[in-house]
N, C-alpha and C positions, 0 to 999 in steps of 0.2 A: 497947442490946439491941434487938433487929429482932423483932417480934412479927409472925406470918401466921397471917389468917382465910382459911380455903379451905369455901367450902360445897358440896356433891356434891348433886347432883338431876337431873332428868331419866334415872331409870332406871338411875343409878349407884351401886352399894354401893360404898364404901371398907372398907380391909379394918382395920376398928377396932385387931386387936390391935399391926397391923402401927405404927399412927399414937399406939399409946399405949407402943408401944417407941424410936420415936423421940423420945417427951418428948412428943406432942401433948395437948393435953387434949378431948376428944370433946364437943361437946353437941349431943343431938339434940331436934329440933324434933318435934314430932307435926305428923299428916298435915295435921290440919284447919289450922295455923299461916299467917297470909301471908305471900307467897314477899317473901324482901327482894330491894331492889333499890339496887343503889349507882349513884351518877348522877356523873360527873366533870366534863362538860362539858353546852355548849347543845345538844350533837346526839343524846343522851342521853335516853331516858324509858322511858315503858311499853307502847309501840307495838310489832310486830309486822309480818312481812311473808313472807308466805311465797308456792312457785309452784313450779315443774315445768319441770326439764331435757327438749327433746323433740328428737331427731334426726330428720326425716322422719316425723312422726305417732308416734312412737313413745318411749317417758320413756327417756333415754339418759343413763348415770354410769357415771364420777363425773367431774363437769364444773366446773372453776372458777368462782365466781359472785362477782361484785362490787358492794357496795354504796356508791354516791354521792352526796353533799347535789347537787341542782340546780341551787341557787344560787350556789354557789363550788366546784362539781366535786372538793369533799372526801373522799376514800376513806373512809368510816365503818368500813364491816366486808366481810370476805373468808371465805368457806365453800365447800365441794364440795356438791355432790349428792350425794342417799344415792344406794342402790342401786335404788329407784324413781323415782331422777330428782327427789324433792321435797328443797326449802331453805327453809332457816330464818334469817331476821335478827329479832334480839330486842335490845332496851333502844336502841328509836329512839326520837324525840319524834313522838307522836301530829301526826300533818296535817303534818308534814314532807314536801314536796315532793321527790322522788327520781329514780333512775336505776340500772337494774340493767343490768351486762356480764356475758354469758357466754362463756368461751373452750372453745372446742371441743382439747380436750388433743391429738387426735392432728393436730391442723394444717390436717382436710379443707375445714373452713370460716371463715370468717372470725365474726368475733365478732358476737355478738348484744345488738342494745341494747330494753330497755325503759323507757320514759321516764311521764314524771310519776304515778310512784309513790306513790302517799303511806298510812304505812302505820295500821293499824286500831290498835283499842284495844285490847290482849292482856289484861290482867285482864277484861274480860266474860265470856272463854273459859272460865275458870277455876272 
């Protein structure tokens, strides 16, 4: 039997009755709860990295953004830009040395690198 935990946050309602028709069973957390964090590998943690798509002075999206270990040029995680040009990398390992690529979608420019990233401690925020 295949059993899936799916947990919704970040401003997402699931639509409860829909997931207790397909057989889900619902448990919900209260607000005050700590967010869980499942960790797979060593590139993995509670770190945090965020920043701003910018065209010519200006937050431009929705723009490809790539996140990569420094040390052995491992793709960690891949996201767009919102619609104000800001992104989000979340469950890095704190003081991980980094490198973020931007690709400009419509081909005007060549891609953009930010180098020795390393990203903050996301529970402080919280």
């Amino acid at each position: 039997m295949l059993k899936i935990f799916r947990c919704f946050y970040g401003g997402y309602d699931p639509d409860h009755l829909k997931l207790a028709e397909h057989g889900y069973k619902v448990l919900l957390l209260n607000d005050s709860a700590k967010r869980i964090i499942s960790i797979l590998n060593s590139s993995q943690g509670f770190g945090k990295i965020t920043g701003t798509t910018k065209k010519r002075g200006g937050n431009y999206s929705p723009v490809p953004v790539c996140l990569f270990r420094r040390d052995n040029r491992q793709l960690l995680w891949e996201t767009q830009s919102k619609a104000d040009g800001s992104y989000l990398f979340r469950n890095v390992v704190v003081g991980l040395e980094c490198f973020i690529v931007a690709f400009d979608p419509n081909n005007q420019y060549n891609a953009v690198i930010q180098d020795k990233i390393k990203p903050f401690d996301g529970r402080k925020d919280e």
